[in-house]
C-alpha positions as CSV (number, residue, x, y, z in Angstrom):
1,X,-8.5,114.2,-27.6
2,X,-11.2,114.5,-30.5
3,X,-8.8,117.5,-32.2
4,X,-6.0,115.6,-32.0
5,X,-7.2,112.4,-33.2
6,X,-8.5,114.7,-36.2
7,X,-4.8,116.2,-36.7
8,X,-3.8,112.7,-37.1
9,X,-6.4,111.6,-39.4
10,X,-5.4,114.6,-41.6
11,X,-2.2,113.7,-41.6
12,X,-2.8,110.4,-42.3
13,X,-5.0,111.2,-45.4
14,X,-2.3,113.7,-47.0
15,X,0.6,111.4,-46.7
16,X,-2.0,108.6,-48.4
17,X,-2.8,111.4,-51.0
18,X,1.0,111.7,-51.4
19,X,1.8,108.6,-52.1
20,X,-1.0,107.8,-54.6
21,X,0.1,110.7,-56.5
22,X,3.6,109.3,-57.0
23,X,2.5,105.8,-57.6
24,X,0.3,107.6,-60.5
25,X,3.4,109.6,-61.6
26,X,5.3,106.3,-62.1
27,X,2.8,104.7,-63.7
28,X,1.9,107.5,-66.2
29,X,5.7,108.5,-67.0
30,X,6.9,104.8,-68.0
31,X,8.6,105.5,-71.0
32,X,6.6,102.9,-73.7
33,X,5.0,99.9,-73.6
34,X,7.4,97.8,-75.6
35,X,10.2,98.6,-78.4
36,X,10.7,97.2,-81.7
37,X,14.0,96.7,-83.0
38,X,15.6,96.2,-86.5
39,X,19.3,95.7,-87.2
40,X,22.2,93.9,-87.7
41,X,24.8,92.6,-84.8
42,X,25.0,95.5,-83.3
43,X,21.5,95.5,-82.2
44,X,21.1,91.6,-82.7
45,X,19.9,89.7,-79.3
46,X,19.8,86.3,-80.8
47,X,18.1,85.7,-84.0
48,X,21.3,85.3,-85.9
49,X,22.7,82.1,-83.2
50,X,18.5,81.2,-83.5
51,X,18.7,81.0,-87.4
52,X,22.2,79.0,-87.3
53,X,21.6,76.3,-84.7
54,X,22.7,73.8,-87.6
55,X,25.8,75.4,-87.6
56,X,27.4,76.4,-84.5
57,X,28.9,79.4,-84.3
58,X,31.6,81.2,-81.9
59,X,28.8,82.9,-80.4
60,X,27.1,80.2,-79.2
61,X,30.6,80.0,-76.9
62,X,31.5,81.6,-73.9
63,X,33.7,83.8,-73.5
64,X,31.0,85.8,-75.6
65,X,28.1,86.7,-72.6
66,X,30.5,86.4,-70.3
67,X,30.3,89.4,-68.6
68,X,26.8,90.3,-67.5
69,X,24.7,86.9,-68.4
70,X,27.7,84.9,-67.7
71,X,26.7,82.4,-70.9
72,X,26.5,83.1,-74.7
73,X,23.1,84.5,-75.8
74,X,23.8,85.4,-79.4
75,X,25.0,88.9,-78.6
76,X,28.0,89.7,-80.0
77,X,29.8,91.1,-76.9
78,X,30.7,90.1,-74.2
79,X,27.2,91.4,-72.0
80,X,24.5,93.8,-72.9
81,X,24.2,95.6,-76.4
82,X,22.9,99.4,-76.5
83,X,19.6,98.3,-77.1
84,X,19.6,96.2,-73.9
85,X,20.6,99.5,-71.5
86,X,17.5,101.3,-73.1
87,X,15.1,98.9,-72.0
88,X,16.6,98.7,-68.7
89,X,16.6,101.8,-68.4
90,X,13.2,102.7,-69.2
91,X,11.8,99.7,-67.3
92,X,11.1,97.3,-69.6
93,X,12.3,93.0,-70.3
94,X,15.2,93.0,-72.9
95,X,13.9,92.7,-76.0
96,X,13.5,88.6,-77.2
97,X,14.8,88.0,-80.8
98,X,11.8,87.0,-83.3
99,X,13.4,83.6,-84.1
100,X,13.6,82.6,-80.8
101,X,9.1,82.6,-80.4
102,X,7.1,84.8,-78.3
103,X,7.3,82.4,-75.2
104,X,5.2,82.3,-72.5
105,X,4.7,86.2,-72.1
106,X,4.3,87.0,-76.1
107,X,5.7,89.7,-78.1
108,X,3.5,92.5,-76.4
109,X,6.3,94.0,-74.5
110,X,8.1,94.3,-77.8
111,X,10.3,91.8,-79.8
112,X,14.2,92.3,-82.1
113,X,14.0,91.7,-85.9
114,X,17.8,92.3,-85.9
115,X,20.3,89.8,-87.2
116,X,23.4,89.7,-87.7
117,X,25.5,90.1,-90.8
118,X,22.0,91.8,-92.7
119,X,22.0,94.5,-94.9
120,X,19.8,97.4,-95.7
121,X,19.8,96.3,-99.1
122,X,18.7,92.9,-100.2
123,X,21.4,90.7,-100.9
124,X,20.5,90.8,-104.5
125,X,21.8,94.0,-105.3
126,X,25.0,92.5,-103.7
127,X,25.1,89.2,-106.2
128,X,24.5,91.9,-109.0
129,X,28.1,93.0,-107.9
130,X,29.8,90.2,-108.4
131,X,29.8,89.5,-104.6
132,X,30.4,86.1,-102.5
133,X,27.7,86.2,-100.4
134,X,28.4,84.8,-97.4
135,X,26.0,86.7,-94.9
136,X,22.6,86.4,-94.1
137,X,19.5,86.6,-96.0
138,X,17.7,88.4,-93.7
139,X,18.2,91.7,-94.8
140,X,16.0,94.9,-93.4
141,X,13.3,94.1,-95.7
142,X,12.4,90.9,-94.5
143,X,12.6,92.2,-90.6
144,X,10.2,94.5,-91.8
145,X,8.3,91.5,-93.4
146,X,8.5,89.9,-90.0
147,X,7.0,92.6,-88.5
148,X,4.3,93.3,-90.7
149,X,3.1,89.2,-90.5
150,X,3.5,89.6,-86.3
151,X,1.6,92.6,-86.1
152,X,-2.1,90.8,-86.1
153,X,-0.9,88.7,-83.3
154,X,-0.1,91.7,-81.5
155,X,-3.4,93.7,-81.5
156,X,-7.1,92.8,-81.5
157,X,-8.6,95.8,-83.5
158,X,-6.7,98.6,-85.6
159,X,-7.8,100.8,-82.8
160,X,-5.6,98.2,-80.4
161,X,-3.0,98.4,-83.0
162,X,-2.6,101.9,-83.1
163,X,-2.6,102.4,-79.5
164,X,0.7,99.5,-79.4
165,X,2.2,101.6,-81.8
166,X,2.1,105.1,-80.7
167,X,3.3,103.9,-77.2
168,X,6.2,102.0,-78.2
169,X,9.7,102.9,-79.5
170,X,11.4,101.5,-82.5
171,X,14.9,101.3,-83.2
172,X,15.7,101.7,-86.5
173,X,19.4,99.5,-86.9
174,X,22.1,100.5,-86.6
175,X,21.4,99.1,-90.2
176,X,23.6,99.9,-93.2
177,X,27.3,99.6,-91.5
178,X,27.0,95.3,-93.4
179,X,26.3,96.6,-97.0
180,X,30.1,98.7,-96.6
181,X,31.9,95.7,-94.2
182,X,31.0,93.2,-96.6
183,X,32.5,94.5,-99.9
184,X,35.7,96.2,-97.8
185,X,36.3,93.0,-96.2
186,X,36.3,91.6,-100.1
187,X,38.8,94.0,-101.6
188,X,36.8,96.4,-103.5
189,X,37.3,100.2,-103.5
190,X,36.1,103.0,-101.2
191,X,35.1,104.8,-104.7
192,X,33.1,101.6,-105.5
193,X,31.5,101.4,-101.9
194,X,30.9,105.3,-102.1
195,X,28.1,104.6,-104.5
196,X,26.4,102.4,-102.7
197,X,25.1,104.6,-99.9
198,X,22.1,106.5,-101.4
199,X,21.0,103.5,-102.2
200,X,21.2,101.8,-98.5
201,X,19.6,106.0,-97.6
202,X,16.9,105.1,-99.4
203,X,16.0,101.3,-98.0
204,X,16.6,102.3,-94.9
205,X,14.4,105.6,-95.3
206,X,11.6,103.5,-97.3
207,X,11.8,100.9,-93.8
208,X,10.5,104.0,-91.9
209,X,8.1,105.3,-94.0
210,X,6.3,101.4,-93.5
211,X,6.4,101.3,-90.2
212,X,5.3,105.3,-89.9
213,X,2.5,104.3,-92.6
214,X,1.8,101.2,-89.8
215,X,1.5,103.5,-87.1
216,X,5.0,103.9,-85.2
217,X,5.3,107.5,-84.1
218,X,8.8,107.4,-82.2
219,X,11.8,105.7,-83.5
220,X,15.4,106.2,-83.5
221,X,17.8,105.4,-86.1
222,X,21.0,105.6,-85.5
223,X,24.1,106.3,-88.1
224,X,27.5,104.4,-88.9
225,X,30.3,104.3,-86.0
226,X,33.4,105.4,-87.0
227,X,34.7,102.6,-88.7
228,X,38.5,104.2,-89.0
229,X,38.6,103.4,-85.4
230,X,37.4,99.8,-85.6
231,X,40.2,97.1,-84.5
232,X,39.9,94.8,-87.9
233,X,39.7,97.7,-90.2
234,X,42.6,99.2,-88.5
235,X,44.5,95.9,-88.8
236,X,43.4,95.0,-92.7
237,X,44.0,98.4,-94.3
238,X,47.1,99.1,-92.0
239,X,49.5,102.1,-93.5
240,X,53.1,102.9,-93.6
241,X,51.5,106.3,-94.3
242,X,52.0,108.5,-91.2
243,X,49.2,110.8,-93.2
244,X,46.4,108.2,-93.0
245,X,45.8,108.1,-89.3
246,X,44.5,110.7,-87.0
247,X,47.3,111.5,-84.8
248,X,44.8,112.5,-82.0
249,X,43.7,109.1,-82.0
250,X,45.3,106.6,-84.2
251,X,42.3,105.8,-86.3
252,X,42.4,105.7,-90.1
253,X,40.8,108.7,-91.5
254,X,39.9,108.2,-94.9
255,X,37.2,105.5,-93.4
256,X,36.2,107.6,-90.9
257,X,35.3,110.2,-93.7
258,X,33.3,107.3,-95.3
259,X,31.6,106.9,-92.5
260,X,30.8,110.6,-92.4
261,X,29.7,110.5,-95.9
262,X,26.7,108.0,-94.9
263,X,25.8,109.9,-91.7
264,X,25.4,113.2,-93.5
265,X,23.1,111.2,-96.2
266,X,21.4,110.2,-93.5
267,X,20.5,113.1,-91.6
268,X,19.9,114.9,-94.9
269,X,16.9,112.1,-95.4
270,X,15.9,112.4,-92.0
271,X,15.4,115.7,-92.1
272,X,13.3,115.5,-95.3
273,X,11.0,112.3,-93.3
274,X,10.3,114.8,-90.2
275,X,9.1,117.5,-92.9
276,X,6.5,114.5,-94.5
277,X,5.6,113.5,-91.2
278,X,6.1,116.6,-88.1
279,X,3.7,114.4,-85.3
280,X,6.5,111.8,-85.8
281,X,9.2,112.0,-83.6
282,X,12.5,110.6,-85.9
283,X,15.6,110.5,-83.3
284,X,19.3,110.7,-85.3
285,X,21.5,108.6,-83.3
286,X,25.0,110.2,-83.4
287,X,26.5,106.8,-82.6
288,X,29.9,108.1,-85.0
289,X,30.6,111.3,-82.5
290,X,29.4,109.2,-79.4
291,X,31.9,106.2,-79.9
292,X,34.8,108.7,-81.3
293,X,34.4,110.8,-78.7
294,X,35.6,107.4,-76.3
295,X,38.3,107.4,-78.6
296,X,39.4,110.6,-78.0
297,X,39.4,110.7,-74.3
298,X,39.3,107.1,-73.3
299,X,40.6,107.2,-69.1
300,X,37.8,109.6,-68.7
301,X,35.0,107.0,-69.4
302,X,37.6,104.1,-67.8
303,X,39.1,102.4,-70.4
304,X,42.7,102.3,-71.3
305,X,44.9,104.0,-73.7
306,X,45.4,103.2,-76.4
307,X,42.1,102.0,-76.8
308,X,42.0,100.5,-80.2
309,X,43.1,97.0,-79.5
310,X,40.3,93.9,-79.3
311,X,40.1,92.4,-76.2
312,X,38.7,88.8,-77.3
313,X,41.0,87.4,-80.2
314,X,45.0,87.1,-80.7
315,X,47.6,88.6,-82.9
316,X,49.4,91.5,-84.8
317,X,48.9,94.9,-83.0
318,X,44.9,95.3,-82.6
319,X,44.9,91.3,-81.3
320,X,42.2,90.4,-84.5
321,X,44.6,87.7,-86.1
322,X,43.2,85.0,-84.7
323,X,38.9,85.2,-83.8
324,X,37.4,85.6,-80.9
325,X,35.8,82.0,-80.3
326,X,38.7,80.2,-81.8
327,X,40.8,77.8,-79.6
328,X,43.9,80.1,-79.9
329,X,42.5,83.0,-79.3
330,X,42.9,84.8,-75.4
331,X,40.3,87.1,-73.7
332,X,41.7,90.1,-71.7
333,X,41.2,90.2,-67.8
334,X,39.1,93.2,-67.6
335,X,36.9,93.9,-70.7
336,X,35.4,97.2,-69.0
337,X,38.6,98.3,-69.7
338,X,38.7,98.1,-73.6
339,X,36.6,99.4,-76.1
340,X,36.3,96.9,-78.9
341,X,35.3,93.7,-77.9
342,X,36.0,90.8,-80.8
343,X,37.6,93.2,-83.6
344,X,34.3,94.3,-85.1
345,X,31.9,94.7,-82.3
346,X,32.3,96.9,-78.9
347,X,32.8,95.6,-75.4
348,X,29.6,95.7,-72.8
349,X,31.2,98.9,-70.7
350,X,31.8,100.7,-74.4
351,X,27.9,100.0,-75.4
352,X,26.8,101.0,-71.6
353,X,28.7,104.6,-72.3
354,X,26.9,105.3,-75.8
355,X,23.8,104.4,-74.4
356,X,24.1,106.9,-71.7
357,X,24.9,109.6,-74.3
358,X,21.5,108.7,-76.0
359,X,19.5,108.4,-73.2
360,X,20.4,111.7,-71.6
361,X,23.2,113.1,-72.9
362,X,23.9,114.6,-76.5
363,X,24.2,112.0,-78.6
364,X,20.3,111.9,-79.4
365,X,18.4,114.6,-80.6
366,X,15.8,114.6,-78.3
367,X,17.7,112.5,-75.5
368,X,15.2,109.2,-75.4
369,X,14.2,110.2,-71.7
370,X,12.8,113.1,-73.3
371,X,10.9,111.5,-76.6
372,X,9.3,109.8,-73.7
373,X,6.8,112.3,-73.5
374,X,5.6,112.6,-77.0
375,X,5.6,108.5,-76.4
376,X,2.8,109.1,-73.2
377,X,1.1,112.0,-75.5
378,X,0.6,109.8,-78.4
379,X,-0.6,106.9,-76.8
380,X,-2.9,109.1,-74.6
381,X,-4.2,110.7,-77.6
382,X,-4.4,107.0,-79.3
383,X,-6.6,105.8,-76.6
384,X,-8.7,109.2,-76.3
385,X,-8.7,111.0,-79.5
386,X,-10.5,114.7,-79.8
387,X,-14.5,113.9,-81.0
């Protein structure tokens, strides 16, 4: 009786030591603490409606939301945005926009500077050529701004600070794509627009340098989609020109060759910031192959072919006529069927897909899941540096 009550005891201890050990290895392999995000709409989760509320705009409207939040929330789709699937997928709230106010829980857990419409470069450059500026003040440097006046309201001590830093992820845009939509969408030149891009390289690098200098030691920055592929581009620089599209998928190539122009820039200055800074761990976002890739082979990730129409709007042969929001305009029945959402921005399911590419798959160089362990090394080493 006495040896068999022992047996039992012992087994009782090592499935309690068991299960202590895998509560531990949950707790200690939670990806970050919080994230910090920086963007325009394509990462914006509703500063943008937050800084408009004056003037109501179309995405203060259903059907935008529609799908996962079932109301408008000042994302331009119609549910989550890419930056929304990472948090959910490494356990943490969706990421409040800054203009909304920290609430009742704070900005602890992280907080989104993105808005949309901004620019890497400040809209000055823009006035200086001879641009109608019609977008948003709030270019990258002022979310940087932002973040810099948060940050003692984050943190009690620099050694507070620097252990919220190391264990938190930023997201570095998408930023960039607004400084080229903004002057196409006005008529001037791709040979123009080409000269703009080292100088939105360089804002956007100088934006990470900061926040490395502030103590962020994981971030990912993501490049330009391919914007050949993009409903309202396709529809404004339409071609009788059988030569101009890509007859694999229908997108225009000569702005999906622009795009490639910036994302080899980019990777170029990346490169050069991991060689400045090797205990940083930079993530390039291949957001152009991801979403081109859908493109290419659109039934095997569930959407329909051709994929290249919106599903929100009305209209001509991409359905961009008439805007998403407007009276006039019609919503398709099944928006995890299409990839573009509103003629400029993606649909929910076409967001969920890229997301899994960077979280895991081979769209991120390391896959997020894996930076997640220079994220626990860092702020293990932040909290108990070597004496």
């Amino acid at each position: 009786m006495a040896a068999s009550t022992f047996h039992l005891l012992l087994q009782l201890s090592s499935l309690l030591t068991l299960l202590f050990l895998q509560n531990v290895h949950t707790a200690t392999t939670s990806c970050c603490t919080s994230i910090f995000s920086f963007g325009d709409s394509l990462a914006d989760t509703g500063n943008f409606l937050y800084s408009s509320r004056d003037n109501p705009r179309a995405i203060a409207r259903l059907p935008y939301g529609e799908t996962y939040f079932h109301r408008p929330t000042g994302r331009y789709t119609d549910g989550r945005l890419i930056i929304d699937f990472i948090a959910q997928d490494i356990g943490i709230p969706l990421v409040p926009p800054y203009l909304e106010g920290p609430g009742d829980h704070g900005f602890r857990q992280g907080v989104n500077f993105a808005v949309a419409g901004a620019t890497a470069l400040d809209n000055d450059f823009f006035r200086e050529k001879g641009l109608d500026i019609s977008w948003t003040e709030y270019s990258l440097g002022t979310q940087i701004e932002w973040f810099k006046q948060l940050l003692p309201s984050l943190c009690s001590s620099s050694s507070d600070c620097k252990g919220i830093l190391s264990s938190s992820l930023f997201l570095m845009g998408e930023i960039g794509g607004n400084d080229y939509n903004h002057p196409f969408f006005q008529g001037r030149t791709v040979d123009e627009i080409r000269t703009f891009v080292p100088s939105v390289i360089s804002a956007i690098s100088s934006a990470i340098n900061v926040l490395i200098q502030l103590g962020a030691k994981t971030m990912v920055v993501p490049g330009n989609f391919p914007i050949g592929c993009v409903s309202r581009y396709l529809q404004t620089f339409q071609s009788q020109r059988k030569e101009d599209y890509d007859s694999e998928t229908g997108c225009i190539k000569w702005l999906n060759e622009f795009a490639e122009y910036h994302n080899r820039l980019l990777v170029d200055e990346l490169d050069h910031l991991r060689q400045l800074h090797p205990h940083v761990t930079i993530i390039y976002a291949d957001y152009y192959e991801a979403l081109l890739h859908i493109f290419r082979f659109p039934t095997q990730f569930g959407f329909k072919e051709p994929p290249l129409a919106a599903c929100c709007g009305a209209g001509g042969p991409y359905n961009v006529f008439v805007a998403c929001g407007d009276r006039a305009a019609t919503v398709c029945n099944d928006p995890s069927k299409y990839v573009c959402w509103d003629g400029i921005h993606l649909t929910e399911a076409a967001y969920g897909t890229i997301a899994q590419g960077l979280l895991e798959g081979s769209y991120a160089t390391p896959p997020i899941t894996q930076a997640c362990a220079h994220i626990r090394q860092s702020a293990a080493h932040s909290l108990h540096p070597m004496q």
